[in-house]
C-alpha positions in Angstrom: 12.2 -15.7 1.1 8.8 -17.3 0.9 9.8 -20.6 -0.1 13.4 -19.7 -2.1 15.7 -22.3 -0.6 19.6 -21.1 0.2 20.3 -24.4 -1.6 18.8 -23.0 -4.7 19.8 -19.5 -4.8 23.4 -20.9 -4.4 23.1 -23.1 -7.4 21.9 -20.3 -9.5 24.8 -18.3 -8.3 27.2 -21.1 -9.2 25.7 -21.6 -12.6 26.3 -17.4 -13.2 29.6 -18.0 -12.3 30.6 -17.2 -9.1 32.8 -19.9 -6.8 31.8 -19.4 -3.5 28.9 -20.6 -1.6 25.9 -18.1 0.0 24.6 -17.5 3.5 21.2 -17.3 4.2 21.6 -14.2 5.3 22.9 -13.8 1.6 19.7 -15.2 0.1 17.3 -13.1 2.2 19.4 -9.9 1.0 18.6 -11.1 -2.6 15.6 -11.7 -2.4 14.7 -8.4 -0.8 16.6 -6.5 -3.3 14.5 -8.3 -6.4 11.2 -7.5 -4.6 12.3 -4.2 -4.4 12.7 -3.9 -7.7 9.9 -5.8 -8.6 7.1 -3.9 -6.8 8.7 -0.9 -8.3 8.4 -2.5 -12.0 5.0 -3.4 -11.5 3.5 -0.1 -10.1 5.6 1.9 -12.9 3.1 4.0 -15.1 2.4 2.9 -18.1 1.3 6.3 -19.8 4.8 6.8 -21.4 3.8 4.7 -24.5 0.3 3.6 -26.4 0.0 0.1 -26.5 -3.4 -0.4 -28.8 -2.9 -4.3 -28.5 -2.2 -6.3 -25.1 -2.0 -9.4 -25.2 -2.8 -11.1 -22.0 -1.9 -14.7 -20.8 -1.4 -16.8 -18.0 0.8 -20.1 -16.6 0.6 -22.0 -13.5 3.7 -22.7 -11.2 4.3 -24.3 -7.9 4.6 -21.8 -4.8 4.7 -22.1 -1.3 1.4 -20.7 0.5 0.6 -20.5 4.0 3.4 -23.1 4.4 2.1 -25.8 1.7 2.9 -25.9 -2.0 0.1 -24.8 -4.3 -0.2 -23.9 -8.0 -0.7 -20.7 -8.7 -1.6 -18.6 -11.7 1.2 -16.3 -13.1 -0.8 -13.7 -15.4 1.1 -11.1 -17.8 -0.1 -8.7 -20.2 2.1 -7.3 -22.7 2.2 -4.7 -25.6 4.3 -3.8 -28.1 7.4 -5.8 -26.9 7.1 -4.4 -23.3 5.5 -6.1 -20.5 3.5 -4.1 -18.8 2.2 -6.1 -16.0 2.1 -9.2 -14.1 0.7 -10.8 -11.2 0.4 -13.8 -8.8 -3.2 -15.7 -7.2 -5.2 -18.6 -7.1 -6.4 -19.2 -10.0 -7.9 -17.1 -13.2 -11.1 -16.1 -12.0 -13.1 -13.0 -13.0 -12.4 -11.3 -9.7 -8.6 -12.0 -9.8 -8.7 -11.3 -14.1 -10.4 -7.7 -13.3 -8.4 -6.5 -10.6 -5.5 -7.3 -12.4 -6.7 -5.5 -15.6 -8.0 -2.9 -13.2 -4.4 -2.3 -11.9 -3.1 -1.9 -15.7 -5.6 1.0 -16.1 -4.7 2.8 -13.4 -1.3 2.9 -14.0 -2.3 5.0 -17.4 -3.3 2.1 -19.8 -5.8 3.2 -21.6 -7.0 3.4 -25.6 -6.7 -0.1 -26.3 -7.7 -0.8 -29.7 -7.6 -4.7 -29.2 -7.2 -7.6 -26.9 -6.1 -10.5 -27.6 -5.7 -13.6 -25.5 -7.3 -17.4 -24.7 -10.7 -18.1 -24.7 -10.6 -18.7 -20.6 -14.2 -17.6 -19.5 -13.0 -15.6 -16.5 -10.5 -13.5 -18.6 -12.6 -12.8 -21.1 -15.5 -11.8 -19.0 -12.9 -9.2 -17.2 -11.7 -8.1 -20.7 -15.7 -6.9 -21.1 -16.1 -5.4 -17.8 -12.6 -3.7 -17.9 -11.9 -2.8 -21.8 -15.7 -2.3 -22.5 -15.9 -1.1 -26.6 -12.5 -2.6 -27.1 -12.7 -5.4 -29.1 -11.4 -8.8 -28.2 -9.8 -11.9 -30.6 -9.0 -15.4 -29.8 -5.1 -15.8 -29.8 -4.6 -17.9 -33.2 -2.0 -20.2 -31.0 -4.5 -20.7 -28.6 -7.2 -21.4 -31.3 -5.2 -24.0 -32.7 -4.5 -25.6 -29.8 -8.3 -25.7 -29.0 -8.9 -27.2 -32.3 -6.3 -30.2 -31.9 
């Protein structure tokens, strides 16, 4: 469950509609159906489609690791109104940035004609060492946002 309380899964559950209550044995079969399906989702190839702009971005939530709650940075890339990949870690460091973009690529993204995302060093930086010759803009929301 890594950190998914019964108390919450039962709320959500209540709030779809449903009357009864759920076991924890309930929430642990959940859960393991939704990772399931999301490892499968997020090791699907991506060659079915050409996406010649991804735009890549990050948030930060609250997670439970190694027993403690942490932030940790939620990255997604997406193209032409598909995601095509997401991941959890630490923080948005070139190492983390590249292996994520690494794991895009060899799933079949490739030709990307342009990249477009925040000006966060270690992204960028990855954008060069994994897209070299594609060229990369500054989000104009993000630019804006910079400028206020």
């Amino acid at each position: 469950m890594h950190g998914v309380s019964t108390r919450s899964v039962d709320d959500l559950i209540k709030a779809l509609g449903a009357d009864s209550g759920i076991s924890k044995s309930g929430v642990s079969r959940i859960c393991g159906e939704l990772d399931e399906e999301l490892t499968a989702f997020r090791g699907r190839p991506l060659d079915h489609n050409v996406f010649p702009y991804v735009l890549l971005d990050a948030t930060y939530c609250k997670a439970r690791v190694h027993h403690r709650a942490a932030s940790q940075a939620v990255v997604i890339a997406t193209g032409h109104r598909e995601i095509l990949g997401l991941m959890v870690g630490a923080s948005e460091s070139k190492p983390f940035w590249t292996k994520f973009l690494r794991s895009l690529r060899a799933r079949g993204l490739e030709n990307v004609q342009l990249v477009i995302s925040d000006s966060h060093g270690g992204l960028v930086a990855a954008i060069r060492t994994v897209f070299l010759g594609s060229p990369w803009q500054h989000c104009r929301v993000h630019f804006v946002r910079d400028v206020f």
